[in-house]
PAKEVO-361073 format. One record per residue (C-alpha): y, x, z. Coordinates in nm, 4 decimals. Each point is the difference from the previous one (the first is absolute). Layout:
<pts>
PT|Y|X|Z;
...
</pts>
This chain:
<pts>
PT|0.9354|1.8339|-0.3107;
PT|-0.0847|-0.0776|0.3580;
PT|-0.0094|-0.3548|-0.0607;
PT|-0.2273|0.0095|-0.2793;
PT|-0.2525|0.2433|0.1832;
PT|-0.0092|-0.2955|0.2337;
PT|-0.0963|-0.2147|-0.1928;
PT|-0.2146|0.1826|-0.2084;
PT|-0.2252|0.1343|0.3239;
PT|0.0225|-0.3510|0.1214;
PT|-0.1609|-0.1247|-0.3410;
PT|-0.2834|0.3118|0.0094;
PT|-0.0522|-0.1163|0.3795;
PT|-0.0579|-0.3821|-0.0663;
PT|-0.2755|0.1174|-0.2998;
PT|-0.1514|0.2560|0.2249;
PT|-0.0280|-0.2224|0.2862;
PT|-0.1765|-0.2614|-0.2141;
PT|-0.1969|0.2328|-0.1751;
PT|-0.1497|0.1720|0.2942;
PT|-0.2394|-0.0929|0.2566;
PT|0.1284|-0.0716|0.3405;
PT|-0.0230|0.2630|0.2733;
PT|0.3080|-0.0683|0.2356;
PT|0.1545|0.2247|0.2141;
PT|-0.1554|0.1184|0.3337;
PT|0.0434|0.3239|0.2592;
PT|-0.1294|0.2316|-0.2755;
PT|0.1115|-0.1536|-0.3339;
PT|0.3831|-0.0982|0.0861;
PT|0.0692|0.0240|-0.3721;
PT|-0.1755|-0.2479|-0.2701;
PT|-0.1837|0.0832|-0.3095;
PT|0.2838|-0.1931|-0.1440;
PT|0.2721|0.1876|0.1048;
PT|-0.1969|0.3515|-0.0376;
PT|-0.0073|-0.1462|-0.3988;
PT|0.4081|-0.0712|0.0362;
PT|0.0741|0.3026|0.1310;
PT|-0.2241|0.1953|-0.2306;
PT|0.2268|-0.1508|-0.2648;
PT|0.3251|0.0901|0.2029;
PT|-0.0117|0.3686|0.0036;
PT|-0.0829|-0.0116|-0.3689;
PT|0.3011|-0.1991|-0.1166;
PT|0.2101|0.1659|0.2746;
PT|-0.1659|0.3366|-0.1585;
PT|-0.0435|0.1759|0.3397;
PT|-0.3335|0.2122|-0.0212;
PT|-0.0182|0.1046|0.3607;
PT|-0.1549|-0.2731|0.2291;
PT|0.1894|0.2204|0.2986;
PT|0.3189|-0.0760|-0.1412;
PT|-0.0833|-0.3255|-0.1690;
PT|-0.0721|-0.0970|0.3854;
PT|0.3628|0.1029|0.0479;
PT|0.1516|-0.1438|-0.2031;
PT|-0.1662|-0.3826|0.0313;
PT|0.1420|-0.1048|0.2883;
PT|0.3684|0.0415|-0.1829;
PT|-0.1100|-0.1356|-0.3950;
PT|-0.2376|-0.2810|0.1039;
PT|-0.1050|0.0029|0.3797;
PT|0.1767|-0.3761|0.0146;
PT|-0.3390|-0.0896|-0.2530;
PT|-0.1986|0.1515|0.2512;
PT|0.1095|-0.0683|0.3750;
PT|-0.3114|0.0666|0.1295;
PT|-0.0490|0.3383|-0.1596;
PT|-0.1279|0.3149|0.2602;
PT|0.3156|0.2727|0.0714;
PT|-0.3151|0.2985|-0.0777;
PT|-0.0948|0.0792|-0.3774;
PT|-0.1241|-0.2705|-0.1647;
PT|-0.3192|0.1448|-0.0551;
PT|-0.1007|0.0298|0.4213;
PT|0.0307|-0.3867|-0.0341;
PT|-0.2589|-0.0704|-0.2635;
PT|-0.3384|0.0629|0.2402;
PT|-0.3205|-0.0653|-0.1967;
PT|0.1467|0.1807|-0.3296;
PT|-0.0667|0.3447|0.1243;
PT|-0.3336|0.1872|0.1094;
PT|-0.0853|0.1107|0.2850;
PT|-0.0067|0.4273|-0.0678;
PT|0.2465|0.1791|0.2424;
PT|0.3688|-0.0507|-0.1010;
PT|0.0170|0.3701|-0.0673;
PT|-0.2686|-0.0054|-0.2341;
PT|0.1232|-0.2336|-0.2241;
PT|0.3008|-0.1344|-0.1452;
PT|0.2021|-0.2548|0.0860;
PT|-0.0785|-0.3304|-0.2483;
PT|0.3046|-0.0616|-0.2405;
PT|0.1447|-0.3582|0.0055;
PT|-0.1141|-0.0659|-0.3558;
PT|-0.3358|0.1690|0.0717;
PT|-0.0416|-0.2879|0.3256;
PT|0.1480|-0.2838|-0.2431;
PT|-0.2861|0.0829|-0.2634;
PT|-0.2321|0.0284|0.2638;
PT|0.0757|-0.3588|0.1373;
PT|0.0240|-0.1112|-0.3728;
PT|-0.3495|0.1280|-0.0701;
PT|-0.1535|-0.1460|0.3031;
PT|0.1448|-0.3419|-0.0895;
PT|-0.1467|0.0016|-0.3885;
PT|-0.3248|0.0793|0.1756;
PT|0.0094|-0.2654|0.2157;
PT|0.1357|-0.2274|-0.2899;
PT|-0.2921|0.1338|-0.2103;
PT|-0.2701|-0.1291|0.2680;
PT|0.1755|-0.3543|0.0283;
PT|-0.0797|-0.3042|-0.1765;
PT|0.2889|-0.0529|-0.2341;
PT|-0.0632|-0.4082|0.1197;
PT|0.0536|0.1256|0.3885;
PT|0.2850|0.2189|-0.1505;
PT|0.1968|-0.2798|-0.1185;
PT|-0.0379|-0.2244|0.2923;
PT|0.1030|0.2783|0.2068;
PT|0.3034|-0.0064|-0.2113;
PT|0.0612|-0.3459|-0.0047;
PT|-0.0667|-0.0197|0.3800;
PT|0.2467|0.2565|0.0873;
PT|0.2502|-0.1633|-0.2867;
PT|-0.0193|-0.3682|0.2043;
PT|0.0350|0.2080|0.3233;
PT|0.3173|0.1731|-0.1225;
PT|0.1764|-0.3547|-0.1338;
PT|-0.0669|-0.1608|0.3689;
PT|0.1328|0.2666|0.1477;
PT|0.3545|0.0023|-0.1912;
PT|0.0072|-0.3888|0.0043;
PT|0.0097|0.0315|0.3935;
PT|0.2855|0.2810|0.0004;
PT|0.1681|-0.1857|-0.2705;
PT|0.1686|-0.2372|0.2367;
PT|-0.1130|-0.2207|0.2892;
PT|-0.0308|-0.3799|-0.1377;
PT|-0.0501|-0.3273|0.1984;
PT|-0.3306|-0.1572|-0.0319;
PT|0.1657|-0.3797|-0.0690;
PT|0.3562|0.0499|-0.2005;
PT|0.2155|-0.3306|-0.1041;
PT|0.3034|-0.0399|-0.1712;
PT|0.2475|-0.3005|-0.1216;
PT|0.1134|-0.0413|-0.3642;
PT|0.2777|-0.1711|0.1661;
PT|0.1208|0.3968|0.0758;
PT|-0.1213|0.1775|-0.3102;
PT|0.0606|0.3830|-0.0543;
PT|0.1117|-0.0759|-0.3793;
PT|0.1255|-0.2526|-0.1656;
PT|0.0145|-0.0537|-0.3902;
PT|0.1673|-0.2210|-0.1928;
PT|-0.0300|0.0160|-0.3561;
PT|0.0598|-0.3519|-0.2490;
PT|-0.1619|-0.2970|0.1697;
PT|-0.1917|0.2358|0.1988;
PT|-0.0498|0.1175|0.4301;
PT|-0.2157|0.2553|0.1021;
PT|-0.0205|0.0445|0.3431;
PT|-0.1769|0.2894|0.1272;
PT|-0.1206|0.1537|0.3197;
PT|-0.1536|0.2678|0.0813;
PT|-0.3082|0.1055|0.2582;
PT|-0.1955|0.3131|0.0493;
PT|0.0077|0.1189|-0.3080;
PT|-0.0912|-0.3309|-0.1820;
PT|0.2776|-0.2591|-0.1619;
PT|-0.0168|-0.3655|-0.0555;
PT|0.2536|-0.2210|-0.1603;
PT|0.1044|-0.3478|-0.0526;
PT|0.1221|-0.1218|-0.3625;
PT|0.2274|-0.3186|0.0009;
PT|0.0576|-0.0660|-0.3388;
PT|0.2203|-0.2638|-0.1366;
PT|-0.0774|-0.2831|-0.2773;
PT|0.0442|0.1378|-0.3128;
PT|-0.1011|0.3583|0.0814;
PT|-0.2077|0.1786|-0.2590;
PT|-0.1206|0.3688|0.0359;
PT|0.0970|0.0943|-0.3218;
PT|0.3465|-0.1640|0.0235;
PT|0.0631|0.1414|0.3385;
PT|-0.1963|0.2516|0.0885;
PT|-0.0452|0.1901|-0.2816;
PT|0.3669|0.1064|-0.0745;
PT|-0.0412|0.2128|0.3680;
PT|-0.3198|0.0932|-0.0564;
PT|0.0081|0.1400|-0.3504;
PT|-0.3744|-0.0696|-0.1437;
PT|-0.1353|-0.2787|-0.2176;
PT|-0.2129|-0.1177|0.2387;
PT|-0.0312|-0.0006|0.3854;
PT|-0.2032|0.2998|0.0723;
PT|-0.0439|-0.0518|0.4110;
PT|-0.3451|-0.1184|0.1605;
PT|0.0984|-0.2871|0.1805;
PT|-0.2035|-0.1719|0.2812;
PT|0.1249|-0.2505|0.1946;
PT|-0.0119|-0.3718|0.0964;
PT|0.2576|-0.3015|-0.0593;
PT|0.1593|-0.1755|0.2821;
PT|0.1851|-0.2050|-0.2377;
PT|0.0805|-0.1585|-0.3864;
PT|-0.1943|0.0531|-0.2935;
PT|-0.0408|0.3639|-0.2268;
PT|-0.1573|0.0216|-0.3786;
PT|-0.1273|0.3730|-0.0437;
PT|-0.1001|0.1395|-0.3542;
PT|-0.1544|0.3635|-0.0377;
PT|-0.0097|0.2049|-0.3120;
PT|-0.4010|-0.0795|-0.0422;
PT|0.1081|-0.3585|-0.0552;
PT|-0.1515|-0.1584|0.3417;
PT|0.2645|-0.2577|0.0936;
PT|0.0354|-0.1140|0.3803;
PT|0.1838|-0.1998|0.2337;
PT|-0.0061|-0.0148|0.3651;
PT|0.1453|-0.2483|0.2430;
PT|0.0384|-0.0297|0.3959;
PT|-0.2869|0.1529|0.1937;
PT|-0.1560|0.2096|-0.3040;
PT|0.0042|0.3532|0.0464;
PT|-0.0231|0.1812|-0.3216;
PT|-0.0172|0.3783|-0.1643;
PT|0.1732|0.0699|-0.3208;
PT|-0.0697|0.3474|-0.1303;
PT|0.2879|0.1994|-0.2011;
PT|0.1318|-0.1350|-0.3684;
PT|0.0959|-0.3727|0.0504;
PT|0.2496|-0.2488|-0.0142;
PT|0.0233|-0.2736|0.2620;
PT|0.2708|-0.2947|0.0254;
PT|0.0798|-0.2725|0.2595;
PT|-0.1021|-0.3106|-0.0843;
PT|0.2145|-0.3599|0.0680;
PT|0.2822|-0.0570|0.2149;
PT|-0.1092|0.1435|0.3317;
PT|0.0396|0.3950|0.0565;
PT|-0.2640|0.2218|0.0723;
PT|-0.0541|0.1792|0.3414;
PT|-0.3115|0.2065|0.0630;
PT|-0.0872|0.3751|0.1985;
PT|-0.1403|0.2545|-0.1577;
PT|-0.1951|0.2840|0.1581;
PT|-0.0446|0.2639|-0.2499;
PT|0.2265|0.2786|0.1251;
PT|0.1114|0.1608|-0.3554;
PT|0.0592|-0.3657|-0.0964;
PT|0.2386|-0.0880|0.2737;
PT|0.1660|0.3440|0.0232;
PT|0.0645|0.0145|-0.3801;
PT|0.0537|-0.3621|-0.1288;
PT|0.3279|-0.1100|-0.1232;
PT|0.1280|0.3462|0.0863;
PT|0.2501|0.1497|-0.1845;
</pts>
């Protein structure tokens, strides 16, 4: 049950977050229109009615999605959601009531927005988002090389070498194919279709390929020629010389001639 609370708050966070306009934390606000939403949501699947002991209990259900989270009710640490009549005269704002508040304010806002500013407000924060992650992702040299010579995976199906290697998340290959090789002949037992059905882009170092796709265009390429053959063909090596040439389409290299 726990898990899937996670993950469910996690999933109303994200669309919250996205949804709403920004107005970070600061000396007043230390929790986020966000996470007021979230935890709106919390109390009502965890089906606590009191905020006092909803504030309780938090800390021990789901205080690991919110670190940052006051020890006081969670209501003291929503400033700007309640008036300004002595605390006396008044009662205290209910979670729910400061989560519809924040809610309302933000469809108002929304409301007096240019749907065209909306979206590129989106978009911006969207781009923003991806940079960050691809930074945490993992640290990655600006200038990477590697050797076929020591590839991470070999394959070796009938008349056929694939060579791969593999560098920051992109694979290229090399293809030594013998005299006599034919896809369809020895390729196609492993791969199972009628036709090739990997994007291939590449260049030949060496020897002398015919290609022929499903929409009846008819090819061949030769040393120096760098080509692109889209999914559903047939290809063949042509004369007594093998075939050697790299390929740089990363599905292509990871997934051809693979059993």
């Amino acid at each position: 049950m726990d898990a899937d609370l996670d993950l469910l708050l996690i999933a109303v966070f994200c669309t919250a977050d996205a949804l709403l306009p920004d107005r970070p934390r600061n000396a007043r606000r230390m929790v986020t229109d966000a996470e007021v939403v979230t935890l709106a949501v919390a109390q009502q699947l965890l089906g606590i009615r009191s905020d006092e002991r909803f504030a309780a209990v938090t800390p021990i259900r789901i205080g690991h999605l919110f670190p940052r989270l006051p020890a006081s009710p969670l209501t003291s640490a929503l400033p700007g959601d309640v008036d300004a009549r002595p605390r006396r005269s008044r009662p205290s704002p209910s979670l729910v009531d400061v989560a519809l508040r924040r809610l309302a304010m933000a469809r108002a806002a929304a409301r007096a927005t240019p749907l065209s500013s909306m979206r590129l407000q989106w978009h911006r924060r969207k781009r923003e988002d991806r940079s960050v992650d691809r930074r945490e992702e993992t640290a990655v040299p600006g200038v990477e090389s590697r050797d076929f010579g020591s590839p991470d995976e070999t394959r070796t199906p009938d008349k056929t070498q694939v060579d791969v290697v593999r560098m920051s998340g992109t694979s290229a290959a090399r293809l030594a194919l013998e005299p006599g090789w034919r896809w369809s002949d020895c390729i196609k037992p492993v791969a199972g279709t009628e036709s090739c059905q990997l994007r291939h882009v590449g260049v030949v170092q060496s020897g002398r390929m015919a290609i022929k796709h499903e929409d009846g265009t008819e090819v061949e390429i030769g040393p120096g020629q760098v080509y692109v053959i889209e999914p559903g063909h047939d290809a063949w090596v042509l004369g007594d010389e093998g075939f050697v040439g790299f390929e740089f389409e990363s599905r292509a290299a990871e997934e051809f001639a693979k059993a």
